[in-house]
N, C-alpha and C positions, 0 to 999 in steps of 0.2 A: 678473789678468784671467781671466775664466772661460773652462774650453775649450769654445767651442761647438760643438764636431764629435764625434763619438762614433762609433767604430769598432768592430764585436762579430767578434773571430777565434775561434778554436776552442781554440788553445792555443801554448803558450812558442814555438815556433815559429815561427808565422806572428805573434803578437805582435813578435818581434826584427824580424823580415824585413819586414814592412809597415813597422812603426817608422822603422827605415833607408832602406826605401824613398821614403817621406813625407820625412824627411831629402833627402835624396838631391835629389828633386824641389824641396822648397821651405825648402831651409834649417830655421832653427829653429822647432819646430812642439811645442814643447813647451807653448804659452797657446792652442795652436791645436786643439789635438787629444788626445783621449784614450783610448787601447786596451784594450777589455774582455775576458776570455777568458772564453769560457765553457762551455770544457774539452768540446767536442763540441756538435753540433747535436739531438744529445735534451736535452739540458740545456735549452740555448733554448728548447725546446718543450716542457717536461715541466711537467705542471702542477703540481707538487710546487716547481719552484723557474722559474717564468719571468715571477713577481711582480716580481722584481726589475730583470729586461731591462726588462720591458714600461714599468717606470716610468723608466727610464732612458730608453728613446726618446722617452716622451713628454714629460719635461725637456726633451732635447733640443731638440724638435721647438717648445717653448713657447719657448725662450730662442732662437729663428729657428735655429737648429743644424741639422746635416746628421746622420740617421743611416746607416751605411754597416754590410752585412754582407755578409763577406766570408770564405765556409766551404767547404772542400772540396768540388768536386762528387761526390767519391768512381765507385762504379759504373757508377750512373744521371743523369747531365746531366739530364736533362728531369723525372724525380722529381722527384730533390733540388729542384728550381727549384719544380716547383707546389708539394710542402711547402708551402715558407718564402712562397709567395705565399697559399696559403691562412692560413697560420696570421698571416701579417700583414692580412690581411684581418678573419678574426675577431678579432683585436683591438684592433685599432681604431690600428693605429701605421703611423709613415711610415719606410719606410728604401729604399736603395737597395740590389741586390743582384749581388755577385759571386761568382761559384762557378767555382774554381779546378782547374784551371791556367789556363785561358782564358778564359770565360766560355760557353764552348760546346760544350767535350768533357767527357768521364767524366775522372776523375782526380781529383789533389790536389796539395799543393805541395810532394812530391820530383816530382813531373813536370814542375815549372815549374821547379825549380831545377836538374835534368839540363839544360834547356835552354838556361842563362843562366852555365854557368860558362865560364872561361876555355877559348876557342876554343885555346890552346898546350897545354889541358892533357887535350884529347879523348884521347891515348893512356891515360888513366887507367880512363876509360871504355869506353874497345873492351878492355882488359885485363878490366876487371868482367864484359864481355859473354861473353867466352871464357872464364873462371871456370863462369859460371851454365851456360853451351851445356857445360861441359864434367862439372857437375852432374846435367844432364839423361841421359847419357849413362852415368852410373855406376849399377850394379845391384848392391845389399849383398842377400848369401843373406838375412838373417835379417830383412830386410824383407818378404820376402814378396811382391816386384814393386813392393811401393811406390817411388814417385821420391822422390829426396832432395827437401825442402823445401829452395824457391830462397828465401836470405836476403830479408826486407823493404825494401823501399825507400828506408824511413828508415836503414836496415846501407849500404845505398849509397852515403850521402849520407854517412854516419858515414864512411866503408870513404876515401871521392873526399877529405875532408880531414885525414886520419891519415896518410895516405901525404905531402901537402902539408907539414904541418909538422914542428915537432922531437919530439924523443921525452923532452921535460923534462917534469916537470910542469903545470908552466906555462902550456906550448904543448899539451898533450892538454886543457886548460881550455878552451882555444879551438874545440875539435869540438864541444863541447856546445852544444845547440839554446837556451840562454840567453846563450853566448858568444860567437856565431857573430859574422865581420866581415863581413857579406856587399858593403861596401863598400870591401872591400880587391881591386880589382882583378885581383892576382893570383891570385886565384880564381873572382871574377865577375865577368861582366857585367851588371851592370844597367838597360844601358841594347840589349841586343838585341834582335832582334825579336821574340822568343817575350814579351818584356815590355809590350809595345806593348798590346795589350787592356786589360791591368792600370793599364799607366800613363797612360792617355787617360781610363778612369774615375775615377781618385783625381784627377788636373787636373779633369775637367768638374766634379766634386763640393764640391773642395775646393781651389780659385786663386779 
């Protein structure tokens, strides 16, 4: 069966976590759906390579499909969003658009995923928090005043399931952003409320 829904993320990441997430919500969604990356939202937009998207939604959009994108809102909320409304405008495609973590603040998806893990396991996280605060606070002579540089976000997220699992090979396979179980409980939650925006749009779009 052909998958008539087509989903455009940004990268390995959010590719697993949508994935699972869709799982999650509606079982097996493998004839159902199909996850594009396309490794940042200049790519999308670059004239150089968005031949390929554009024709991909328009399939979509001919075989009655849904197209969904769904890409970081990073700094700017309100940007990010006319962008992707402009440039779907001029060209002539149909898609539905979410920009993460919420659909309505600045961020991306370690800020939606700080807010979705295991409620048992927040002292992991106020530990990260006194780390950074305690960062902030250190002055090296040969910086020159500079502040140390506060680890990225994505170190956060790395940092929140390293400490979770074992120290085998195996289990260090499972931190990586193409490994991740975000459907193993003992780490998250996926059905919280910080999920709630996200998971009302994938049901309206695709049930």
């Amino acid at each position: 069966m052909m998958r008539s829904n087509t989903i455009f993320v940004e990268g390995v990441a959010d590719e697993r976590f949508i994935w699972q997430l869709a799982e999650h919500l509606f079982g097996d969604i493998s004839e159902r759906i199909n996850i594009i990356k396309t490794n940042g939202c200049s790519n999308l937009m670059s004239p150089k390579k968005q031949t390929a998207y554009i024709n991909q939604m328009k399939r979509t959009s001919a075989d009655n499909g849904v197209n969904l994108v769904i890409f970081d809102a990073d700094d700017d909320y309100g940007k990010k969003k006319d962008e992707l409304v402009k440039w779907k405008e001029q060209n002539n495609v149909d898609f539905q658009l979410f920009l993460l973590p919420d659909n309505s603040s600045s961020g991306e998806l370690e800020d939606l995923l700080e807010l979705v893990i295991n409620p048992e396991n927040q002292p992991v996280m106020d530990c990260w928090k006194t780390y950074e605060d305690s960062l902030k606070e250190i002055d090296l002579p040969w910086r020159n005043g500079l502040p140390l540089t506060i680890p990225a976000k994505k170190t956060k997220i790395y940092a929140y399931l390293e400490v979770l699992l074992g120290a085998s090979e195996s289990e260090k396979e499972k931190i990586k952003e193409r490994e991740r179980n975000y459907l193993d409980s003992n780490h998250w939650n996926m059905d919280a409320e910080a999920m709630s925006n996200l998971i009302d749009f994938l049901k309206i779009n695709l049930e």
